[in-house]
Every structure is written in C-alpha cells, then in structure tokens.
MIDREN-65550 format. One record per residue (C-alpha): residue number from 1; residue in one letter; x, y, z. Coordinates in pm, 1 decimal, always signed. Example, Ala and Ser with C-alpha at 12.3 -4.5 7.8 and 13.67 -1.06 7.14 Angstrom:
2
+-----+-----+----------+----------+----------+
!   n ! res !        X !        Y !        Z !
+-----+-----+----------+----------+----------+
!   1 !   A !  +1230.0 !   -450.0 !   +780.0 !
!   2 !   S !  +1367.0 !   -106.0 !   +714.0 !
+-----+-----+----------+----------+----------+
This chain:
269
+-----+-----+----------+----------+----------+
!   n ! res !        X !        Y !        Z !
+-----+-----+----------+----------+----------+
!   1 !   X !  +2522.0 !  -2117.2 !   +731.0 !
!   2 !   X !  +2350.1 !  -2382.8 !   +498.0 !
!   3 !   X !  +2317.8 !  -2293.0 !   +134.1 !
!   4 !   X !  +1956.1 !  -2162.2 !   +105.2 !
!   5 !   X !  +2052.2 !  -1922.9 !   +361.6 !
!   6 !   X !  +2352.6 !  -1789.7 !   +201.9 !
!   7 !   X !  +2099.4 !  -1757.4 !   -102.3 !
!   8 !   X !  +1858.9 !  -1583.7 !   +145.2 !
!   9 !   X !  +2077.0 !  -1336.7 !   +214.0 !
!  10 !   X !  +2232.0 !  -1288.2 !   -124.1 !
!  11 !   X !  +1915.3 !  -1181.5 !   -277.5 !
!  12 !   X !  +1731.1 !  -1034.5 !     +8.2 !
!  13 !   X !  +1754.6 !   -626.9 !    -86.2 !
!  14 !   X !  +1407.7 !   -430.1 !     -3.4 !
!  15 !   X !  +1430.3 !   -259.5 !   +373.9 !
!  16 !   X !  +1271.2 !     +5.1 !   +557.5 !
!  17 !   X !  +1381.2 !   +159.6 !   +882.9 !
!  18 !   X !  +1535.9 !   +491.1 !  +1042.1 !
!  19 !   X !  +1862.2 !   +597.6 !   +991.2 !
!  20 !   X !  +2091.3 !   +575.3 !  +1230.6 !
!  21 !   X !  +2409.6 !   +670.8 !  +1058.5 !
!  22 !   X !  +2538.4 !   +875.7 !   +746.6 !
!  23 !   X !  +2837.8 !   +890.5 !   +537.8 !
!  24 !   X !  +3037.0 !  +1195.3 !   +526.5 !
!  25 !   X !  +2944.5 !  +1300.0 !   +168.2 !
!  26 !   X !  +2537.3 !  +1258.6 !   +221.9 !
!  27 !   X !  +2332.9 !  +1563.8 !   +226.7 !
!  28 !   X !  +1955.6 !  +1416.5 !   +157.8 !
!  29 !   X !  +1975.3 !  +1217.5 !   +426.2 !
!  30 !   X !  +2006.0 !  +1235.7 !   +851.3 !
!  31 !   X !  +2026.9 !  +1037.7 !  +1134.8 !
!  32 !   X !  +1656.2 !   +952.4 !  +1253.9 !
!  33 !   X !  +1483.4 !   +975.1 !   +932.4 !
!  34 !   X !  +1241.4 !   +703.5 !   +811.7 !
!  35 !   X !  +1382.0 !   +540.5 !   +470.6 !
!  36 !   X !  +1316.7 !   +234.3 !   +231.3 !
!  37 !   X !  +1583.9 !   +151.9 !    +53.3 !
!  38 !   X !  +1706.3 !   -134.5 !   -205.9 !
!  39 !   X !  +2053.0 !   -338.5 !   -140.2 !
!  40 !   X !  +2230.5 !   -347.4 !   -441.7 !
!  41 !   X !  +2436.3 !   -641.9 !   -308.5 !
!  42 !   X !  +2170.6 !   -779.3 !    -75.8 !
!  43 !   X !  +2229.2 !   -763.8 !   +309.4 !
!  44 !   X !  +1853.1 !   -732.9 !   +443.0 !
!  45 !   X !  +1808.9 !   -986.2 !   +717.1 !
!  46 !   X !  +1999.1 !   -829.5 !   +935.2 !
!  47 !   X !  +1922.7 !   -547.9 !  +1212.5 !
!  48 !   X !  +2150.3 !   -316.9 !  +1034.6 !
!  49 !   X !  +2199.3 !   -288.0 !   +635.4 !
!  50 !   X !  +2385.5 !    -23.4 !   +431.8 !
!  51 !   X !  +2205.1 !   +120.2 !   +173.4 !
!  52 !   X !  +2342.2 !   +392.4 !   -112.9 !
!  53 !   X !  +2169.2 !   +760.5 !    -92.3 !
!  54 !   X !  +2106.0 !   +705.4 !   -461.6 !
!  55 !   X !  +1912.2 !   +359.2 !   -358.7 !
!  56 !   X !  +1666.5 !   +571.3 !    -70.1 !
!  57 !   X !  +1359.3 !   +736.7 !    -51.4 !
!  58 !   X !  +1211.6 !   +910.0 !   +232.2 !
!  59 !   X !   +910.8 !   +678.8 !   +408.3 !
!  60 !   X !   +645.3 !   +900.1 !   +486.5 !
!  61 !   X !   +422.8 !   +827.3 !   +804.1 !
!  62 !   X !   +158.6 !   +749.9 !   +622.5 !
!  63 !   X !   +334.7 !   +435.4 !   +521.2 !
!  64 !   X !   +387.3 !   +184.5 !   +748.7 !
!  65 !   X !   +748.5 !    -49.1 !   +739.0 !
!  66 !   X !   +623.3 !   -340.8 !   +626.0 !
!  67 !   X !   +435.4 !   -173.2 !   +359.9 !
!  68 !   X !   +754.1 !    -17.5 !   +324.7 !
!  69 !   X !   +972.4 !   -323.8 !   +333.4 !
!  70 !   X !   +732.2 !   -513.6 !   +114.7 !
!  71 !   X !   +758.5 !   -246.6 !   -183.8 !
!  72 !   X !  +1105.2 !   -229.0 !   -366.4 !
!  73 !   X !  +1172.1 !   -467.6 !   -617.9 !
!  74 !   X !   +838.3 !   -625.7 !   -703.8 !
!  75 !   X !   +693.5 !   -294.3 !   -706.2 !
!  76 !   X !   +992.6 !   -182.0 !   -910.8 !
!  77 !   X !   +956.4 !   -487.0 !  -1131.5 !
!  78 !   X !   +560.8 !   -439.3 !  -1234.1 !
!  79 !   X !   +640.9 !    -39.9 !  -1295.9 !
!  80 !   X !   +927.7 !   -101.2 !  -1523.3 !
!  81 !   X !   +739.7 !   -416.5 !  -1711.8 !
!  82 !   X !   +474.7 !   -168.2 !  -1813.8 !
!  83 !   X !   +628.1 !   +163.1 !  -1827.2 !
!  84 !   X !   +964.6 !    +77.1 !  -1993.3 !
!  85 !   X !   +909.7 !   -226.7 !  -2126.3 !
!  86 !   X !   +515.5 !   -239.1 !  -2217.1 !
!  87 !   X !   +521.8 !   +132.1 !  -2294.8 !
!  88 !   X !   +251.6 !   +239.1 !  -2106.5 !
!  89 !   X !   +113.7 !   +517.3 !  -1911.3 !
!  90 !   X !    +14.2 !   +497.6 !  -1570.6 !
!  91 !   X !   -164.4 !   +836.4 !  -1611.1 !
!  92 !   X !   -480.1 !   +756.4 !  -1777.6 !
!  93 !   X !   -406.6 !   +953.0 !  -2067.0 !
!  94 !   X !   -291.2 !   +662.6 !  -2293.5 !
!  95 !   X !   -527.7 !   +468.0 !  -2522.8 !
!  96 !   X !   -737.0 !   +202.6 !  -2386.4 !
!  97 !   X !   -512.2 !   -135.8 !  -2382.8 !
!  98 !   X !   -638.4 !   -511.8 !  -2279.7 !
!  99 !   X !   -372.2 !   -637.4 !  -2032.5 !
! 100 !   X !   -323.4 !  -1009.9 !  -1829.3 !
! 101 !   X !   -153.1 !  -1089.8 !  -1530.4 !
! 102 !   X !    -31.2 !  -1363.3 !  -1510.8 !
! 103 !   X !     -7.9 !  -1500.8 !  -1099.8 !
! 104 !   X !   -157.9 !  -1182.4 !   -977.4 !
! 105 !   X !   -164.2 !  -1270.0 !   -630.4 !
! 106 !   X !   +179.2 !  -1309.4 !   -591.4 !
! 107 !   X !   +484.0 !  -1010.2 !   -510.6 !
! 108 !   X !   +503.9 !   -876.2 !   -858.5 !
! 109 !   X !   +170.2 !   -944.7 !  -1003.3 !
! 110 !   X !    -30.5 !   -805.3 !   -732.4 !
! 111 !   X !   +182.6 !   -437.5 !   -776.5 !
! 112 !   X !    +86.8 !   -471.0 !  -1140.5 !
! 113 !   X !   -295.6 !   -532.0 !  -1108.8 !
! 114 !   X !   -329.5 !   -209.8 !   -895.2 !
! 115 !   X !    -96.7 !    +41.6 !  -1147.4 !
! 116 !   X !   -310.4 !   -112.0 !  -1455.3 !
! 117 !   X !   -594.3 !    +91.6 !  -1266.7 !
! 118 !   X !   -399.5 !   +413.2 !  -1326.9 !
! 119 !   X !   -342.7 !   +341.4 !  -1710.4 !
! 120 !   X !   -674.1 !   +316.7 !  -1941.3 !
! 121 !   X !   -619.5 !    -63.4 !  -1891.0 !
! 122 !   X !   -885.0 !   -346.0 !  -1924.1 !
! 123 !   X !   -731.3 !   -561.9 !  -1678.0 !
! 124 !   X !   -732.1 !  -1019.7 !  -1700.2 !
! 125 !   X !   -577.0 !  -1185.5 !  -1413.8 !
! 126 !   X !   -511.3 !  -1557.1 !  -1341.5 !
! 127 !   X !   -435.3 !  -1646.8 !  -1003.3 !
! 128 !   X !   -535.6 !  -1978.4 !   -740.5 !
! 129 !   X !   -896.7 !  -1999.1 !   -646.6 !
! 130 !   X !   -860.2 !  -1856.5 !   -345.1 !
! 131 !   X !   -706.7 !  -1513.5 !   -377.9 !
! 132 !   X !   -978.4 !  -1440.2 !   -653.7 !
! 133 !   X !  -1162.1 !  -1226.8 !   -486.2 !
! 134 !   X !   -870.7 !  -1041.4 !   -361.4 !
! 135 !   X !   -746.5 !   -954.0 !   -708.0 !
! 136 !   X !  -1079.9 !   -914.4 !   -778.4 !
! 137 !   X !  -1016.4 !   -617.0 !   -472.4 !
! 138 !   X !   -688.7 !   -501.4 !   -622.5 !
! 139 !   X !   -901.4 !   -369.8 !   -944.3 !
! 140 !   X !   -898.6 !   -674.0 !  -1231.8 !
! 141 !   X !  -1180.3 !   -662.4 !  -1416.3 !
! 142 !   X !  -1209.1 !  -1066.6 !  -1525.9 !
! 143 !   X !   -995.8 !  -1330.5 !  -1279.4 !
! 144 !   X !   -936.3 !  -1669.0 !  -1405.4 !
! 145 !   X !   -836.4 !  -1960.8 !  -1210.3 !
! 146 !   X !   -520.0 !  -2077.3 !  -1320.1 !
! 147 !   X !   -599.5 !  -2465.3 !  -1331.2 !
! 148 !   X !   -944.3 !  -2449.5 !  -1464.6 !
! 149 !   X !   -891.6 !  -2537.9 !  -1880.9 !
! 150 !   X !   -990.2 !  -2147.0 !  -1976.0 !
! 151 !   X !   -703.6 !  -2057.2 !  -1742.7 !
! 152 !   X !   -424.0 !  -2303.2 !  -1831.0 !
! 153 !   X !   -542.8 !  -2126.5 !  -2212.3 !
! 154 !   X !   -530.2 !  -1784.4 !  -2058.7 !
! 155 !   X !   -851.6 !  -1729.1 !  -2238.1 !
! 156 !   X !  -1075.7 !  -1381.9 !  -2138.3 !
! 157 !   X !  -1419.5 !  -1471.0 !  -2021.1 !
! 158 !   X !  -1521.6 !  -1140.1 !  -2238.1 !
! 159 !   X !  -1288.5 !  -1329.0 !  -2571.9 !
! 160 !   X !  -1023.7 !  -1034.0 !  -2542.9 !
! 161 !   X !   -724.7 !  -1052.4 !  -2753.1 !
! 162 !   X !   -412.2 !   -905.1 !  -2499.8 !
! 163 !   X !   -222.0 !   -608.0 !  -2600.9 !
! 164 !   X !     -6.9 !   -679.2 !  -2323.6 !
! 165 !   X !    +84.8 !  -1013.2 !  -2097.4 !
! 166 !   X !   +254.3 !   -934.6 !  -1801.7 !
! 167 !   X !   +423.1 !  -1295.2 !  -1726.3 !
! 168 !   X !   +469.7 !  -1373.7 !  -1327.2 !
! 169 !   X !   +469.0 !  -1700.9 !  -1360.2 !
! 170 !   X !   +640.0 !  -2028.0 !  -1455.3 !
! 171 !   X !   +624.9 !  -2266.1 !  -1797.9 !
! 172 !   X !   +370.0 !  -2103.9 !  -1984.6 !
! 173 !   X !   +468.1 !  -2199.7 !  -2404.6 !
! 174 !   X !   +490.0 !  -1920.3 !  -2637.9 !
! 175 !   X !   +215.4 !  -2072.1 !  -2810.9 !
! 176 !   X !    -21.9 !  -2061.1 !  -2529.8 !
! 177 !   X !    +60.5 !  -1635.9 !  -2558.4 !
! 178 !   X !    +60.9 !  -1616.0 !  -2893.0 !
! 179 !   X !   -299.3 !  -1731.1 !  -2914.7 !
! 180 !   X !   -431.8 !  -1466.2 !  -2678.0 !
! 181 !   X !   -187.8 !  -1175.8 !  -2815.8 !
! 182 !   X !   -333.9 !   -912.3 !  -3095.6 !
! 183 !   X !   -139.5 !   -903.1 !  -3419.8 !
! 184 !   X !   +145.9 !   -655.3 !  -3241.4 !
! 185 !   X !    +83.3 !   -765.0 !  -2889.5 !
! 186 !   X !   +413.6 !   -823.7 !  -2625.8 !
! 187 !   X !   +435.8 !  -1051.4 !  -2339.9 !
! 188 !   X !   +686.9 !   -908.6 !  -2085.5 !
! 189 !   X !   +851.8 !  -1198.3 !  -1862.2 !
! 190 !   X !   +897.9 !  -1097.3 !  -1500.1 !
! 191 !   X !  +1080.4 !  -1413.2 !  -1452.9 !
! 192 !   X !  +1278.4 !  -1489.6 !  -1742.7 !
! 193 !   X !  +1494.9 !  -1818.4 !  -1776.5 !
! 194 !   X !  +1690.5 !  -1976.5 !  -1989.5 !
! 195 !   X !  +1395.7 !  -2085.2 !  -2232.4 !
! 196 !   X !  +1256.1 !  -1710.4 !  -2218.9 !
! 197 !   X !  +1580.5 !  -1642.8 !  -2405.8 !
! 198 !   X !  +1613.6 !  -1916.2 !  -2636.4 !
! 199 !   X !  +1235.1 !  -1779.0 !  -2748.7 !
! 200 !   X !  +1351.2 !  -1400.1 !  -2792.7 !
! 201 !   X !  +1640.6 !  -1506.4 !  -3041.4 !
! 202 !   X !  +1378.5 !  -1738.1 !  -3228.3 !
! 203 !   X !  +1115.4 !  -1459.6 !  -3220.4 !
! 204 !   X !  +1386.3 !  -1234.9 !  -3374.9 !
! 205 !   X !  +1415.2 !  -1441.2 !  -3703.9 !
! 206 !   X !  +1093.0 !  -1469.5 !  -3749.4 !
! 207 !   X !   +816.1 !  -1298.3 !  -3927.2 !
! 208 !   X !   +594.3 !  -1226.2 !  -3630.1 !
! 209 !   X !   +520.7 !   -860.2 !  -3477.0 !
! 210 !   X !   +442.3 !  -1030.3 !  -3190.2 !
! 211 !   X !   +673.6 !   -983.3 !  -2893.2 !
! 212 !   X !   +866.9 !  -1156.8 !  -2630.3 !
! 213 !   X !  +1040.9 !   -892.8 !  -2320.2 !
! 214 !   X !  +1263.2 !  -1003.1 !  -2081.0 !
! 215 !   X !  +1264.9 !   -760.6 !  -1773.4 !
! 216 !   X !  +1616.5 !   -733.1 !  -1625.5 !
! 217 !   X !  +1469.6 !   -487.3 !  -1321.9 !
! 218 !   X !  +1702.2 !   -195.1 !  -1294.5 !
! 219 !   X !  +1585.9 !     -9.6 !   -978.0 !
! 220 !   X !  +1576.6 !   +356.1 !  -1013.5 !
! 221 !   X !  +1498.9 !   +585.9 !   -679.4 !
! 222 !   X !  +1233.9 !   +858.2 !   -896.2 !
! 223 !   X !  +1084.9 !   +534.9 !   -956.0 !
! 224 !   X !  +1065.4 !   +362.9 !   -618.6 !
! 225 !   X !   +999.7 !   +725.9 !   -450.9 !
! 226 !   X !   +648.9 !   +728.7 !   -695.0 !
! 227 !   X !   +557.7 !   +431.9 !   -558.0 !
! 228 !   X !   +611.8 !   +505.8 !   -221.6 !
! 229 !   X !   +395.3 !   +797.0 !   -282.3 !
! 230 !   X !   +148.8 !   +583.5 !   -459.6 !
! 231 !   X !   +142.1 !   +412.7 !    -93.6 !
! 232 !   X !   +119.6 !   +734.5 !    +99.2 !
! 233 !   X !   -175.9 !   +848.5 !   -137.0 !
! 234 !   X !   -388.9 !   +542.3 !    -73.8 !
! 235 !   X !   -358.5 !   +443.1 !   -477.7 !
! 236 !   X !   -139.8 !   +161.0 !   -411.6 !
! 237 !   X !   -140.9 !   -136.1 !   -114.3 !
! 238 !   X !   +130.0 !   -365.1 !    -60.9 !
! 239 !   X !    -40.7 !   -701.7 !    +12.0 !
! 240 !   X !   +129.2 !   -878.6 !   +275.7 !
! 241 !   X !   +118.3 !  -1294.1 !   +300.5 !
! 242 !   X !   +294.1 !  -1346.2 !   +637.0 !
! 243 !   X !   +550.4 !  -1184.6 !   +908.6 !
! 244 !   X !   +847.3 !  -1357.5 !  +1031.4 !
! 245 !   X !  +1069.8 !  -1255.3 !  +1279.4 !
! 246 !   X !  +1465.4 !  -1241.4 !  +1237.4 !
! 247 !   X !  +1553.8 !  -1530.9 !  +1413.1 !
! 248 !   X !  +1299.3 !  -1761.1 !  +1208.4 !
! 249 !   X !  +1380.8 !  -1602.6 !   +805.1 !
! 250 !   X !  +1467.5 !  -1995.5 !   +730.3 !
! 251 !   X !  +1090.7 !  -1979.6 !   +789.8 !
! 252 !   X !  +1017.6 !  -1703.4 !   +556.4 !
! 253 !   X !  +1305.0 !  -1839.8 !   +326.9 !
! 254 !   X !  +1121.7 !  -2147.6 !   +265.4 !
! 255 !   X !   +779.1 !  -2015.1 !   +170.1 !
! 256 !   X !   +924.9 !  -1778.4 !    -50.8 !
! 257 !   X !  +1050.4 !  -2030.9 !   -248.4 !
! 258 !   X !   +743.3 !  -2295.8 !   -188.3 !
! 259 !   X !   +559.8 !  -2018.3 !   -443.2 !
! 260 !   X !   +199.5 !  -1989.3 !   -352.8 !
! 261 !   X !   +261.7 !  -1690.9 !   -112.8 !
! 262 !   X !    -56.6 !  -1450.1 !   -135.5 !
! 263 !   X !   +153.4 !  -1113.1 !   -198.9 !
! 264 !   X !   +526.7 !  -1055.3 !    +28.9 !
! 265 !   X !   +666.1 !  -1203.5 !   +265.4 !
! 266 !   X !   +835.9 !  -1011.2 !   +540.0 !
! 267 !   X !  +1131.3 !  -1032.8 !   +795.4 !
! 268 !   X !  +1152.2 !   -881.9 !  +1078.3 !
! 269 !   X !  +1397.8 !   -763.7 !  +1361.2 !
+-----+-----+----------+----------+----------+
C-alpha cells in the first residue's frame, strides 16, 4: 500500500453503520442498531471497523449515514474550540460575543458557523468566493473572501474587533490576529503546527491579554451524541463536498489533502 494510503487509513476515524457484532461486556449496544462512532486508532475505510462503546452514539433515523459519517471529529473539533477552549455557550444565554471563522466552508469551519447560531454570537467568516453564499446559508452574518485585501486582513465589513477567532486555516501571522482581536480576545487554532507553538510560549512572556489556543480535539461521546441530536433536530447540517466509493478512497484521499473541499468528504462501501 503506498504511503498516502497508509496515512489514509491511519487517520481516517468518523463511521456510521449498524452493528453487527458486540463484545461480551457491552450492554448499550446490540446487534442491528444504527451507530456513529469515532476510531481511536483509525480503521474507517474498510467495510468493517471496531469501535469502543465509550466512542458510540446511537444514529437516529432522522439522520442519514453520511450525515452521520461526515460528523465526528470536525464536528467534535468546532464544539470543543468554542465550548472548552473559547468558553462559550451554545445556549443563547451567554453575552453577546463577535466571532470569525476562519475557512468556513471547509470540515471544521462549516460545524462552527452553524453552533455560533446557538450562542449570542455575531458571526465573520472568510471563505473562497464561491461557497459565500453557502456560509452565508449556514448563518454568518458578514463573509469575506479570503484573497480579496480586507480578507487576507481579516477585517469586518461592519469594523468589529473579534472576541473570538476560530482558526481553520493555514499561515495566518499572529499579527494579522492581533489587529482584529479586542484587548482580551483568543484565537483558537484548529490546526496547530509547529509555529502555533513557538507563538503560545512567546505569547506567555509577554505582556499581552491577548490569546493564542491550540485545540488538541479530545472526543467525548455526551459531546458527539449532542451533535448528533443537533442533526436529528434540524439545528445542525453536515455539508457534504463529494462521495467516493471504497474501492476509489485514493480518490477521496487526494482531495482531502488538495484543501479546497466545500465541507466532508465521504467513503463509502
């Protein structure tokens, strides 16, 4: 198997499916039920994965399996960046807060555009020209293009200082942020890298209240079962870019990692 498959594999974790087996010691779970799960250790293009109880959630029939499988661990990723690690509340009852999203089209970004519309969130989003008007869809308030000059400077079209950047994308300076932030604001990085780090330890000797968050997503199953709920209830879609079946995920593989994929990318048996 060539190298970008073994990668394929390695990191492909977010399934949905029926049951057709149990371990001895599970009780939540039986044979025929309808599940989405994550793969701790990755394992998902295949026709049959093994997936913890502790990792599952029961897939209602309201939700499909693709919007299933396209749901884990970007959906997991935008909850945690602004629940956890943003600190806010995806109930409405928080104060008002002026948010970007940063490549809002994409896996991530697109989950976080739609649960800013359950917070008290004034919502910016950057993303190509031509899924504007589908963020536009997903609830943002203001969408920039991400190559005209106002969005390369992340600037608001209504001059909004951020509260909160949540960071999909790639080689954006700390600068650029720190422009846009207000006096305490934090920029959570969905994608961190080695030069997100090197910028948290300088951060941390300096005098700034501004912040800089890593997210390291740590998949929880209350967490992925809300969202799947979310799905069920018609508050949250899972935008899908493209279908590919088993025998072709080089296919899906490679467009994954081309970047410009308008939401998830699926594989299917």
């Amino acid at each position: 198997m060539e190298k970008n498959m073994m990668r394929a594999v390695q990191y492909s974790t977010d399934v949905a499916g029926e049951i057709v087996q149990v371990g001895s010691g599970v009780q939540s779970f039986k044979v025929g039920d309808q599940v989405v799960a994550v793969l701790g250790n990755g394992g998902a293009l295949a026709e049959y994965a093994v997936a913890k109880a502790g990792s599952t959630v029961p897939r209602p029939p309201e939700v499909s399996a693709p919007e299933g499988a396209a749901l884990p661990i970007a959906g997991l990723a935008a909850h945690q960046s602004l629940t956890q690690l943003a600190g806010l509340k995806l109930d409405g009852t928080g104060p008002q807060v002026n948010v970007l999203v940063t490549a809002a089209s994409g896996g991530v970004g697109q989950y976080a555009v739609q649960l800013l519309k359950l917070a008290n969130a004034h919502i910016t989003a950057t993303c190509g020209a031509r899924n504007m008007d589908l963020v536009r869809s997903l609830g943002a308030d203001e969408v920039l293009d991400y190559k005209t000059p106002d969005g390369v400077a992340l600037k608001s079209p209504s001059g909004r200082k951020y509260d909160v950047i949540i960071h999909c994308a790639h080689n954006i300076p700390w600068s650029t942020f720190s422009a846009n932030l207000t006096p305490k604001g934090k920029v959570v990085d969905t994608t961190p890298g080695f030069g997100t780090l090197m910028s948290v330890a300088a951060k941390k000797i300096s005098c700034s209240k501004k912040q800089l968050i890593p997210l390291f997503t740590s998949p929880k199953k209350e967490n992925l079962d809300f969202l799947v709920k979310l799905v069920r209830d018609g508050k949250l879609k899972p935008i899908i870019d493209s279908k590919h079946p088993l025998s072709k995920a080089e296919d899906a593989w490679a467009k994954s990692i081309d970047g410009h994929a308008t939401g998830k990318i699926l594989v299917e048996p």
